[in-house]
N, C-alpha and C positions, 0 to 999 in steps of 0.2 A: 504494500500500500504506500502511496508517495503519501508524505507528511512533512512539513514543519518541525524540528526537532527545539527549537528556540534559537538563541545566541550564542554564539562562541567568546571564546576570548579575546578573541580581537577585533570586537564586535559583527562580525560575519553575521546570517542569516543561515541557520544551518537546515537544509532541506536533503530529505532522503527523496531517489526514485527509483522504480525498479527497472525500466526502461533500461535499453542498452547504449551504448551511445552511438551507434552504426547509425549513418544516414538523416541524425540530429534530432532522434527520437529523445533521449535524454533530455536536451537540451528545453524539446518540448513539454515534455512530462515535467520541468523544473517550473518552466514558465506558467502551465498551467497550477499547478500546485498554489505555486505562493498569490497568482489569483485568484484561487479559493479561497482559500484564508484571509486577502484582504478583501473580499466580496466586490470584486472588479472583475468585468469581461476577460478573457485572455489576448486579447486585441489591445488592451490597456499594458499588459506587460512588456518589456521588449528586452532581448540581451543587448547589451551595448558591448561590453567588451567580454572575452576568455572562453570563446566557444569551443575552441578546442582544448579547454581545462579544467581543472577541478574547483576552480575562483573565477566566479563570474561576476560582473558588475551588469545590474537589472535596472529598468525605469520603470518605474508604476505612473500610469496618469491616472487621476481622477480619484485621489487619495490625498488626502493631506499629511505630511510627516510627521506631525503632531499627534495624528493617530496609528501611525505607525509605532512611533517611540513610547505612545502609551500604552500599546499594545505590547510591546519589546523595549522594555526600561533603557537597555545596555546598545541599541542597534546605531548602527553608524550610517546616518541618513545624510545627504546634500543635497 
C-alpha cells in the first residue's frame, strides 16, 4: 500500500510505494500518494527535480504551506 510515513530528519517527506520504478510508475505512485493525503487532484502535484532518485523535490498547487506544516510540524516547505 503506498502511504505517507511522516518526516525524516532532514525534514524530507517520507512516502513508501510499491510500484516499480521501470517506465516512471514509481514516480507516479509517489505523486499520487502525497495527493491523497493533501486532498489535491494528482494534476496538482508535479516532480520538479530527482526522477531518477531516491530525493525528489515535489510542487503541490492548490495547498497552502501552512497547512502542510500543520499537518507535518518538522517539513521543509518553500
Amino acid at each position: 500500500m503506498d502511504r505517507v510515513d511522516g518526516v525524516g530528519p532532514s525534514g524530507e517527506l517520507l512516502v513508501r510505494v510499491r510500484a516499480a520504478p521501470a517506465g516512471g510508475a514509481a514516480n507516479t505512485a509517489l505523486l499520487r500518494a502525497i495527493a491523497a493525503v493533501c486532498d489535491v487532484a494528482p494534476s496538482r502535484v508535479s516532480l520538479l527535480r530527482g526522477a531518477a532518485g531516491r530525493r525528489k523535490i515535489v510542487a503541490i498547487s492548490g495547498i497552502r504551506a501552512t497547512v502542510l506544516t500543520q499537518r507535518w510540524p518538522d517539513l521543509i516547505v518553500s
